[in-house]
N, C-alpha and C positions, 0 to 999 in steps of 0.2 A: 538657154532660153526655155529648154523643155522642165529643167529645173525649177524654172519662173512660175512658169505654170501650175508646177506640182504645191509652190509654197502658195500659189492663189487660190487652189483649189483649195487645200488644205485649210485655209484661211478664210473659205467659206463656210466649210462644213458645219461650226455650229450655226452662223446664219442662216444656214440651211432648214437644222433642227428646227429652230424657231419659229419660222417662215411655215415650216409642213404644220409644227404641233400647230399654232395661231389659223392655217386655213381650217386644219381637222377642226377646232373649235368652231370657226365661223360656219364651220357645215352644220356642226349638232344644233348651233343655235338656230339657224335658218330650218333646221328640220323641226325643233322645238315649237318657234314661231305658226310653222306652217298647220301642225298639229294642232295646236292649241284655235289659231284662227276656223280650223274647219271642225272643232267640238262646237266653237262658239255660234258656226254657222248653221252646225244641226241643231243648237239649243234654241236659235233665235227660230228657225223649221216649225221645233217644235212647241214652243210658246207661240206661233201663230197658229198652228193645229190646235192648241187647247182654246184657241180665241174664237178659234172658228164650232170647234162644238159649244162650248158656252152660249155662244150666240144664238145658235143654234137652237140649244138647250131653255135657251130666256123664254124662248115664245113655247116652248111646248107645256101640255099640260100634265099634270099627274091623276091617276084617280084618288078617286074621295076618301078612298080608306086610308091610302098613303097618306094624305095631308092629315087626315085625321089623325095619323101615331106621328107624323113630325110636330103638330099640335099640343101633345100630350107628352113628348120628350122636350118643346122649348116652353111648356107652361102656357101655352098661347090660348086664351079662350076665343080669341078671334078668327084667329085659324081653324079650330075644330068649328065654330060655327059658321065659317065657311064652306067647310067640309058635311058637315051636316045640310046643311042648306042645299047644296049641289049634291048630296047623295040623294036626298027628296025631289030635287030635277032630275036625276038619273043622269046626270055632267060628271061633268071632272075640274078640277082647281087647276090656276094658272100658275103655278109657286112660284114664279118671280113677282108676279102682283100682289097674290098673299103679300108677299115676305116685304113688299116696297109697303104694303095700307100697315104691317106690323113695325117695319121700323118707324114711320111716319108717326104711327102711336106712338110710340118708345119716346122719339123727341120731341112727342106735345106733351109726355106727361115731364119729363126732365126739364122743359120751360118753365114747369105749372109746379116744378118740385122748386127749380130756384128761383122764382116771386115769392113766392109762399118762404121758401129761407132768406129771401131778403129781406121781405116783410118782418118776419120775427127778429133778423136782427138790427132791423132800424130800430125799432122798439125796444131791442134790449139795449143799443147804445143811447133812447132817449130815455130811460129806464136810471141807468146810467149815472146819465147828466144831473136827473132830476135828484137820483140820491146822493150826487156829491153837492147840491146844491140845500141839501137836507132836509126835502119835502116828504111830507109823509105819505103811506102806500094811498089810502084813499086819495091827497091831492095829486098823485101822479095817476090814477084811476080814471079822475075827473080829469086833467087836462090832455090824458090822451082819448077819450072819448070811449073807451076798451068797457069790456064785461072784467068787472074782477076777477072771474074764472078764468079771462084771457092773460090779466098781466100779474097774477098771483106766484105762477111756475117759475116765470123771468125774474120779477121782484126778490124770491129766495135765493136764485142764483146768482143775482147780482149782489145780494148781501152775504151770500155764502166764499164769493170771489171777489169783495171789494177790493182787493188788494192787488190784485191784477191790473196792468193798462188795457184799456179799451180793447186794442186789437188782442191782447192774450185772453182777454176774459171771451171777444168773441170767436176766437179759434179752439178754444176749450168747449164754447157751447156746440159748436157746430161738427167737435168731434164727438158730445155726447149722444148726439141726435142721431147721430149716422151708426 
């Protein structure tokens, strides 16, 4: 009987091994787990601490002078003449509102840049049409209603790239422009 025992024992031992290495594993992972959960819990901490100075930060203001060299390193003439402006009130700049009336510039000019490039290249696709239709520069002058100073540029290009399809000739122009 005691025998029995010893061959069951025996006959455990490496499901033993198994069993201990398999829990040791489930420890490191649950310790891995838990680490990794409480970096993620101080990361989120602190991404709400940088939200909260930000916010913070939005409303405050800077003096004049400051805005003035952030002006003069982002090229901004609106900036500095803001900064000028409230240096003559003896203030100080809001640089979150600055920086909101400069980007709002930025994408009234980038609206007023792609009408203006869309403009040009309706023109050149009617430009185009009209010379594969074999009209000459004067009658394409006249029926686009244009200053020949305006359709004179587009007219050589399009006979410089006749060869081109419509969309290559007008992706060719609009990588010269840029």
């Amino acid at each position: 009987m005691e025998e029995q025992k010893i061959k069951e024992i025996i006959e455990e031992i490496p499901q033993y091994k198994v069993n201990k290495i398999a829990n040791e594993i489930a420890i490191r992972i649950t310790n891995v787990f838990t680490e990794l959960k409480d970096q993620h819990d101080d990361l989120l901490k602190k991404l709400e601490q940088c939200k909260i100075k930000i916010a913070k930060f939005k409303d405050e203001n800077i003096s004049s002078e400051l805005a003035m060299v952030i002006g003069c390193i982002t090229e901004s003439q609106k900036l500095i003449n803001d900064a000028v402006e409230s240096e003559e009130k003896g203030g100080s700049v809001n640089m979150c509102k600055a920086l909101e009336k400069l980007e709002e510039r930025g994408r009234q000019e980038g609206r007023l840049e792609g009408r203006l490039q869309g403009q040009i290249v309706t023109k050149l696709k009617l430009i185009l049409k009209k010379v594969h239709k074999n009209k000459s520069f004067d009658q394409i002058v006249d029926e686009l209603e244009e200053d020949s100073d305006v359709v004179q540029p587009l007219y050589d290009f399009v006979l410089k790239h006749i060869d081109l399809g419509e969309d290559e000739m007008v992706q060719k122009y609009l990588e010269n422009i840029e």
